[in-house]
C-alpha positions, 0 to 999 in steps of 0.5 A: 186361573188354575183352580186347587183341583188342577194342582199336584201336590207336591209329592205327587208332583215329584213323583210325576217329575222323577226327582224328590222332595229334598231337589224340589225344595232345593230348586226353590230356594234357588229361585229355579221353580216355584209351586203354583199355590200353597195350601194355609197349612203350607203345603206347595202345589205345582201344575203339571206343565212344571214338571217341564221346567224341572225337566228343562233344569235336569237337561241343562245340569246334564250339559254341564251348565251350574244352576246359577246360569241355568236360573239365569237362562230360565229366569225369562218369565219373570224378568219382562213384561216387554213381549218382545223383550221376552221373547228374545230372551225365550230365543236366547235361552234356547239358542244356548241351549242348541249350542250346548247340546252341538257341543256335547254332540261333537265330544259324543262323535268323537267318543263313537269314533275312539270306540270304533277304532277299538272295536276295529282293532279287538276284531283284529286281535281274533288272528293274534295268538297274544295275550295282553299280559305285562310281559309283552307290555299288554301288547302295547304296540300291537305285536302284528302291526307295531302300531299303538293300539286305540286309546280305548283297547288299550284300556281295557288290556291293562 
């Protein structure tokens, strides 16, 4: 059982959590969080091992997950009280989450690789005697190879 002196108060708590007030009540009401205790006043704690949940909740949003699915997938704790039902339920949150992050792994790589091309390409245009201007179309094609320049260069020539 945790004792009132191991809790945070909840600005303390969001403190320690990086976010505010206002996204805590937020996450509560939603059913994404819930403070360890409450004070007769009303006043919620947290423990400090909470401010992995809120961390977790954060690293989701990030992946483009909606808070309705990130409750459903943080939702294990208090659906079963089947330990192994629970703890498939703990595999699968996670194994979506691996999956999410593979993902956004894959769409980072492919940034790299356009911003890599650009640089090969900037690298170059040090021998090019051009200017990117509306004349020569901001040298799109490039005025050396004829080819299309990288999706990136081209950007930022215009």
């Amino acid at each position: 059982m945790t004792s009132q002196t191991d809790l945070l108060k909840i600005g303390d708590f969001a403190k320690l959590a990086n976010t505010n007030l206002r996204t805590l009540r937020y996450y509560e009401e939603l059913g994404l969080i819930q403070p360890a205790a409450r004070s007769q006043g009303g006043f919620r704690y947290y423990r400090q091992t909470d401010i992995h949940r809120v961390q977790m909740i954060r690293d989701l949003q990030e992946l483009g997950l909606h808070l309705d699915r990130i409750r459903e997938l943080m939702a294990v704790r208090t659906q079963s009280e089947d330990r192994q039902l629970f703890l498939t339920r703990v595999r699968e949150a996670l194994t979506e989450q691996d999956r999410l992050l593979q993902e956004k792994m894959q769409v980072l790589e492919g940034q790299r690789r356009k911003v890599a091309q650009a640089l090969h390409k900037a690298n170059e245009c040090n021998h090019c005697t051009h200017s990117p201007n509306e004349q020569n179309n901001f040298c799109e094609p490039c005025s050396t190879t004829g080819e299309k320049l990288p999706d990136h260069l081209s950007a930022l020539f215009q």
